[in-house]
C-alpha positions in Angstrom: -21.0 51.4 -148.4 -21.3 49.3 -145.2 -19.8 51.2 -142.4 -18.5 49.7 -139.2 -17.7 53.2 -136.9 -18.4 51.7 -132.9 -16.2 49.6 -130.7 -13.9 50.3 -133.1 -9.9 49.4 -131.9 -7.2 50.5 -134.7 -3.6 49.1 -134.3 -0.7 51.7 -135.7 3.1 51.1 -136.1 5.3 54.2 -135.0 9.0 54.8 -134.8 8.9 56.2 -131.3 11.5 54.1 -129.0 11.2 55.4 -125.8 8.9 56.3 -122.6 9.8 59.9 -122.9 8.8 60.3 -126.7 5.5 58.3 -126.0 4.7 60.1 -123.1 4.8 63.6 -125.4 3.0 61.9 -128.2 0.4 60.5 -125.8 -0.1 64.0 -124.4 -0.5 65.4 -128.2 -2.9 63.1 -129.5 -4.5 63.0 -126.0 -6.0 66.6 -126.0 -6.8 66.3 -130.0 -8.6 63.4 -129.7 -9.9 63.3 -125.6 -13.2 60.7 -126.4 -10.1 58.3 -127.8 -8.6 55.7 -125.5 -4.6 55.2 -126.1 -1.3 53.4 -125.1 1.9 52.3 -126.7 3.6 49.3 -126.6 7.6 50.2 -126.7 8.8 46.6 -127.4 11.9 47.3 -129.7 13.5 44.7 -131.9 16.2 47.5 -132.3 15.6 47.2 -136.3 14.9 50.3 -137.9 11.6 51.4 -139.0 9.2 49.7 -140.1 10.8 46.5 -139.3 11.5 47.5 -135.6 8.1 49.6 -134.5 6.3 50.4 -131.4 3.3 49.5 -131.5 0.1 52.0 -131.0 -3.2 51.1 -129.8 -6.4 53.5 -130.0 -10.0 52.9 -128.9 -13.3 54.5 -129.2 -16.5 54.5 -130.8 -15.2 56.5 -134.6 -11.3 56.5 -135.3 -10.2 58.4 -138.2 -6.6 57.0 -138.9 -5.6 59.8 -141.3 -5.6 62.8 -138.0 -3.9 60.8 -136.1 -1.0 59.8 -138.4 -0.8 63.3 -139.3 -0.3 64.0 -136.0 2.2 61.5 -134.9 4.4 62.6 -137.9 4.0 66.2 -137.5 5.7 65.4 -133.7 8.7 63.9 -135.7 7.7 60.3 -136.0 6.4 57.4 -138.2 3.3 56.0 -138.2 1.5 53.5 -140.4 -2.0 51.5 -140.2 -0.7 48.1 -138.8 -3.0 46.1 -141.0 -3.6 42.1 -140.5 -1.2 40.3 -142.4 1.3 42.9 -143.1 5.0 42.6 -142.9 8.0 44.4 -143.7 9.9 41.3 -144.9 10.5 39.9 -148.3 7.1 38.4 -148.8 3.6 38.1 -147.4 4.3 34.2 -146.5 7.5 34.9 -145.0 7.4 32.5 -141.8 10.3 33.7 -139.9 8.9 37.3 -140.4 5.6 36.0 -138.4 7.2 34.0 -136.0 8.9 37.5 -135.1 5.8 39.6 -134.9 3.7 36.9 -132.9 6.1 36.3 -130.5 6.9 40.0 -130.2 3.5 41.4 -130.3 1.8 38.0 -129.5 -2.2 39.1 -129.9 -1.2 42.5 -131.6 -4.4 43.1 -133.1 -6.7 42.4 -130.0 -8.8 39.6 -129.4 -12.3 41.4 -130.8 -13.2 39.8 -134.2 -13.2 42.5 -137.2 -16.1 44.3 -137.8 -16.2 42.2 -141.1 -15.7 38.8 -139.5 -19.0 39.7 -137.5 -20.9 40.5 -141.1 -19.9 37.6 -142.7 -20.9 35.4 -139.0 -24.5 36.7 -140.0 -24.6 35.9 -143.6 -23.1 32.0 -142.9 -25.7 31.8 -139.9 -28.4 33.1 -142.4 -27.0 30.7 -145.1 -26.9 27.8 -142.4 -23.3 27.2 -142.9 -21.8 24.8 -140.4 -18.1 23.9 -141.2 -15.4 26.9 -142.0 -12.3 27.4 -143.1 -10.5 30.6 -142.8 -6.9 30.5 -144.7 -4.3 32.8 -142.9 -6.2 32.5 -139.3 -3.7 34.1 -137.2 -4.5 33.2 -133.7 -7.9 33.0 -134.5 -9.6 36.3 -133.3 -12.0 36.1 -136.5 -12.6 32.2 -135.5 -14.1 32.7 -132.6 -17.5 34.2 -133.5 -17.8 31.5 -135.9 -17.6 29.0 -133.5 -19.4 30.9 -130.9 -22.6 30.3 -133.5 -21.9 26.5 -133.6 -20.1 26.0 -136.7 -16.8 24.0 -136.8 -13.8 25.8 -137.6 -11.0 25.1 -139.1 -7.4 27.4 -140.1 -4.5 27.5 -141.8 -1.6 29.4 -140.3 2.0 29.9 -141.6 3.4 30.9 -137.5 3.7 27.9 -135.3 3.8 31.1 -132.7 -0.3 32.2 -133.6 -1.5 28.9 -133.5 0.4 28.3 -129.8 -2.0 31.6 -129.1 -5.3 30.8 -130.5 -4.8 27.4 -128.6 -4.4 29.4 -125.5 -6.9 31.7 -126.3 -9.5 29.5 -127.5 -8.7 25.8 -127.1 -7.5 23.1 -129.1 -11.3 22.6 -131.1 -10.5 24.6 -133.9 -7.6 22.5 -136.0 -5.0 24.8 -137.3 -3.3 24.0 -140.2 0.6 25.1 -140.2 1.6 26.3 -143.2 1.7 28.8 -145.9 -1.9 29.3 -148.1 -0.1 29.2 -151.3 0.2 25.1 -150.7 -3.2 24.5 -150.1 -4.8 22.4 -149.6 -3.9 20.9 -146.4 -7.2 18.5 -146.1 -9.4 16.9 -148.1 -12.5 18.5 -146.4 -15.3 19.8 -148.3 -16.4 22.9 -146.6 -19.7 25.1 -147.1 -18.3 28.5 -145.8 -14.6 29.9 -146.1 -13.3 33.1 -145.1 -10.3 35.0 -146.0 -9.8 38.2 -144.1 -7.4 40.6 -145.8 -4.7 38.4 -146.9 -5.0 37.8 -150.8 -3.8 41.6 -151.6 -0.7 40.6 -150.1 0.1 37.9 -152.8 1.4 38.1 -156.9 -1.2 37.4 -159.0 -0.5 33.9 -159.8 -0.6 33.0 -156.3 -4.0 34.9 -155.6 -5.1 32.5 -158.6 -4.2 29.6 -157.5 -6.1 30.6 -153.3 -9.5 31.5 -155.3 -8.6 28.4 -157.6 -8.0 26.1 -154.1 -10.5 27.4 -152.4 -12.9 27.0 -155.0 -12.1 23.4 -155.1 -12.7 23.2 -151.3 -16.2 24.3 -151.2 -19.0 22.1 -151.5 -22.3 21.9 -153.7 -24.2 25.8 -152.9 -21.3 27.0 -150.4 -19.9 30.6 -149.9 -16.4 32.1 -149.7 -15.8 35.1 -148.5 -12.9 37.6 -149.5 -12.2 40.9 -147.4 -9.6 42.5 -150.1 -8.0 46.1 -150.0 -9.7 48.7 -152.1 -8.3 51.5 -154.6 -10.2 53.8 -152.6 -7.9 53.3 -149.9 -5.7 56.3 -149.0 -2.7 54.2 -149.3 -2.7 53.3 -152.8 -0.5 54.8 -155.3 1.9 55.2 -152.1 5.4 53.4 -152.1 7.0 52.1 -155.3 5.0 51.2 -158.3 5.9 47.2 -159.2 2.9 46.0 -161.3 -0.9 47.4 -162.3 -2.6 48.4 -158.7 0.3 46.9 -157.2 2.7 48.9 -154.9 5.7 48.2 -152.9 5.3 49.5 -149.6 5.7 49.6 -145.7 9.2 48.8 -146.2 8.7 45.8 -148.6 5.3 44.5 -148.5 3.6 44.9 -151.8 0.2 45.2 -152.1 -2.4 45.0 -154.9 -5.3 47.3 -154.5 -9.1 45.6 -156.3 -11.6 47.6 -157.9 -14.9 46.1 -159.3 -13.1 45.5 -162.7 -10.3 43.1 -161.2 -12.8 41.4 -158.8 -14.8 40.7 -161.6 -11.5 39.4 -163.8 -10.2 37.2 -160.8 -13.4 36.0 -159.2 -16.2 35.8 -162.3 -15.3 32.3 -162.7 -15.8 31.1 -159.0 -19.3 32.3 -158.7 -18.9 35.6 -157.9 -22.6 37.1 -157.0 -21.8 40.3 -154.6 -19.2 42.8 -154.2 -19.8 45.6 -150.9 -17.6 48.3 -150.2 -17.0 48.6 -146.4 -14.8 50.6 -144.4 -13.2 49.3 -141.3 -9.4 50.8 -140.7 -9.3 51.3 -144.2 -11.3 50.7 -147.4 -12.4 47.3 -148.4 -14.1 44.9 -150.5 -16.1 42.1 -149.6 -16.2 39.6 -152.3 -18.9 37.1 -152.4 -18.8 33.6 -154.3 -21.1 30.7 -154.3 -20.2 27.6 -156.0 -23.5 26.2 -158.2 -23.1 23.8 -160.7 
């Protein structure tokens, strides 16, 4: 098990509306966890939960989601891990759903790369990988450390809203594809590394086929893709509503499928599958490691 426990920044949706109930919860949380840096931000769509949310932001060099949720609901509130690529609309490519939350939230997960991001920046830089795609690039916080180590980057983004950002944020080098990752492909460029950072839980299992199956066929001769993928060891599965083998309906719609080595192995053995590592960032992951030979 890789483990990623400093400069860690963990992003939570609550149901607390205003500055008096944050203020309280803030004071709570504030003397159980004093090394912990935290704030709130009370934009409200006036939705109900989870669709409307506050959003919570902690800080600090270990964060253990599970005390602090228990926390914020023993107080009288909601709280759930606000993971990348989660949404409480009717699907996981649900554009008007992400055109919300960006221009809501706008850079709601920070503008540090995921711990992961940073691992797999190593292995292509090891691997002498130069030109990257990374399907479902938001506004291109995991980008950036790619292109930082002088590989060119390239995205495809389903909110015309995250790619407005990451052009802000980080100019207009790394081309953004818009749309959703079920219609790949957008291009007809052979790359040697891709990345996909927990987004192919979110999908059925015909469309997770077809993204290993396209971006298979996007790789060149000896490249690498890279899946981060939500683990069965998380403490949220077996939550929500059952709605198919390992997959459950939660966070007030979004259904997510949970891997273990045995359905890595059944979706990915074909695609040059060579490494599966267990790491733990604000939850329990897999990173899936392909290669395309022959």
């Amino acid at each position: 098990m890789s483990n990623f426990d400093t400069n860690m920044i963990e992003v939570f949706t609550t149901s607390i509306r205003t500055q008096d109930e944050a203020k309280r919860v803030l004071h709570t949380i504030g003397n159980q966890f004093p090394g912990l840096k935290i704030n709130f931000d009370l934009e409200d769509s006036g939705r109900p939960y989870p669709c409307g949310h506050s959003i919570l932001r902690v800080e600090g060099a270990a964060i253990q989601p599970a005390p602090i949720i228990s926390a914020i609901n023993k107080s009288g509130f909601n709280c759930d891990i606000l993971e990348d690529k989660i949404c409480a609309a009717q699907g996981a490519e649900e554009p008007d759903f992400w055109e919300t939350a960006f221009s809501e939230k706008k850079e709601m997960w920070g503008l540090a790369p995921a711990p992961s991001a940073v691992l797999v920046r190593d292995f292509f830089v090891e691997n002498h990988v130069k030109n990257v795609l990374l399907p479902g690039i938001g506004y291109g916080r995991n980008a950036q450390v790619f292109r930082e180590s002088g590989m060119r980057t390239t995205g495809i983004e389903i909110s015309k809203t995250a790619i407005e950002l990451a052009a802000k944020h980080y100019g207009k080098e790394i081309i953004i594809h818009h749309g959703s990752v079920t219609d790949m492909p957008f291009d007809n460029v052979q790359y040697d590394g891709i990345f996909c950072y927990n987004l192919i839980h979110l999908l059925n299992e015909s469309e997770r086929a077809k993204l290993i199956q396209d971006c298979y066929a996007q790789l060149s001769e000896g490249g690498f893709m890279v899946f981060v993928a939500i683990s069965k060891e998380a403490p949220t599965y077996g939550q929500g509503t059952l709605v198919g083998k390992d997959r459950f309906e939660m966070f007030g719609g979004v259904k997510l499928f949970f891997y273990d080595r045995e359905s890595i192995e059944a979706e990915f053995g074909l695609f040059g599958l060579f490494e599966i590592l267990e790491i733990r960032e604000n939850n329990l992951f897999f990173l899936i490691k392909c290669r395309k030979t022959g």
